[in-house]
C-alpha positions, 0 to 999 in steps of 0.5 A: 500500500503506496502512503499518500500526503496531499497538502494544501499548502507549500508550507505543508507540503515542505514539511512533509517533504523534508520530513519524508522525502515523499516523491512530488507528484503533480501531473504525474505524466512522466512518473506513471511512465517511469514507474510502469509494470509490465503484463498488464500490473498497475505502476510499482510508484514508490513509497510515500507520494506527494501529490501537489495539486490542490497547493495554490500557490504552484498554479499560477503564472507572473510576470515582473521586470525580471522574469516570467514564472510559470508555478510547476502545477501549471498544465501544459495546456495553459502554456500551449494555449490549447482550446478550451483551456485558460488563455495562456499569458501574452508573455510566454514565448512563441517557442515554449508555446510550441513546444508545449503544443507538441506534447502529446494528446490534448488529455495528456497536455491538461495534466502534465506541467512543465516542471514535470518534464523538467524533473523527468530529464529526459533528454528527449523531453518536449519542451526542454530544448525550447527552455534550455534556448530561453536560460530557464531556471527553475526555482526549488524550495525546501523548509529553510531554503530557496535555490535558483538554477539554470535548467541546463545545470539542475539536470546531469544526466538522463533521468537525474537532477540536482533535486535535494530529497527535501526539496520541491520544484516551485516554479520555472522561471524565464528571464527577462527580456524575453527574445524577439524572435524564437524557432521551435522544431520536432521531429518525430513519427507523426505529430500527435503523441509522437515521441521525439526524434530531434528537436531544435529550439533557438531564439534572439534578442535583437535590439537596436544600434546606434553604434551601427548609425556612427558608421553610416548605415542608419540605426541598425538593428543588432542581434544582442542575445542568440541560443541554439538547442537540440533535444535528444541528440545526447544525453542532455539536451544540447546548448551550441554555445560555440555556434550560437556565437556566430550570430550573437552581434551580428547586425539585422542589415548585414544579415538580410543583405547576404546572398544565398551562396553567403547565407549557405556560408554562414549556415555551414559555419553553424552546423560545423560548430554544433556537430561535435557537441550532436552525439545521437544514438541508435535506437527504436526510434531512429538511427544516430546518422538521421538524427544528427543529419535532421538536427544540422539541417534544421539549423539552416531553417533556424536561420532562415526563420530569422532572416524572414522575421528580420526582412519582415519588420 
């Protein structure tokens, strides 16, 4: 018999946590898949659980001059925007909202959080490509004590994080400002319930110039911030720092101005500095080759994505 708390409060909650190390449970999505038993036996879920649901303060979502928060009992169908749930605040990113909405079935999406996928830490997780490209941190409590990290760094290895065994997932907050621009892409064998085989998620900040007016071309626009992530193309998902560089400082005018043969210069240059960090592997789903292959070319549509949006404003 599975011991069970469910509190209605973070206070309770915390305390519970601290004194039992019962494992948090909210949406449950991830949790029901992990701890699933075969030959038709009902999920082996450890002993105690603590069901976070009813807590009103990890539902909500704020935004302040410094960050977006999204509470971690927030659905995915919330932050997606799907029909008949709560409008979504203005504020989240186009590229979480996509990668939300990629989440699976519309019932799975009405109970699964994004602190869920977070604590999962999967590198195939839907929406973590999409919040590793936005600096995500995810803010943790424990009775005495509050710690903030970067998603990147809270989870280590597939299946593993930094979560203290009294501690709680609270909310996922997104830095300000939020980007100008965003990109979100997965691939997977069809679009509902499809289990991810390459994601990429990228976004910009893009502010303007007046250096770029010292030099005669007007107040130009400059590409102040770029991120560039890959999901399940390794064993956490990938940050290519060393070819998002390429883009960061770029001005808008130089960009639009390129030919095709420079775009496909500038496109390759990306792709040879994110290819050693995409290390794939085979599987059921996929060979290594396809997904490192998908992934690269999904950087040059990643780009052009860009250049459009810049033509366009």
């Amino acid at each position: 018999m599975v011991e069970c708390f469910r509190p209605t409060d973070l206070a309770e909650a915390l305390e519970i946590r601290g004194r039992t190390a019962a494992l948090p449970f909210a949406g449950g999505t991830d949790l029901m898949v992990r701890y699933r038993a075969k030959n038709g036996m009902g999920p082996t879920l450890p002993s105690p659980l603590l069901f976070l649901d009813a807590i009103k303060e990890l539902q909500g979502l704020a935004l302040s001059p410094e960050y977006l928060e999204i509470g971690a009992s927030v659905p995915m169908a919330l932050v997606a925007g799907d029909a008949h749930s709560p409008s979504p605040s203005d504020a989240i990113p186009h590229v979480l909202r996509r990668a939300a909405a990629d989440l699976g079935a519309l019932a799975l999406r009405q109970r699964a959080t994004l602190a869920g996928n977070v604590a999962n830490a999967s590198p195939a997780g839907d929406t973590l490509a999409a919040l590793y490209a936005l600096a995500a941190q995810v803010v943790l409590r424990s009775s005495g004590a509050t710690r903030v990290l970067k998603v990147s760094d809270f989870i280590v290895s597939p299946g593993q994080t930094l979560l203290a065994p009294d501690e709680i997932i609270t909310a996922i907050r997104l830095p300000q400002p939020l980007p100008c621009w965003s990109y979100w892409r997965k691939v997977g064998t069809r679009r509902a319930n499809a289990l991810t085989k390459v994601s990429v998620a990228a976004a910009a900040s893009i502010r303007y110039s007046d250096t770029a007016a010292h030099q005669g071309i007007g107040r130009d626009r400059l590409i102040s911030g770029f991120t560039l992530a890959f999901g399940a193309v390794g064993p956490t998902v990938i940050d290519a720092e060393e070819a998002a560089s390429l883009i960061i400082g770029l001005q808008a005018s130089k960009l639009t101005a390129m030919n095709e043969g420079e775009l496909g210069a500038l496109i390759a240059d990306l792709a040879k500095r994110a290819a050693p960090r995409i290390t794939p592997i085979d599987d059921q789903r996929s060979t290594a080759h396809y997904r490192k292959t998908v992934a690269l070319n999904l950087i040059g549509d990643a780009i052009l994505s860009l250049v459009s949006q810049l033509k366009g404003e």
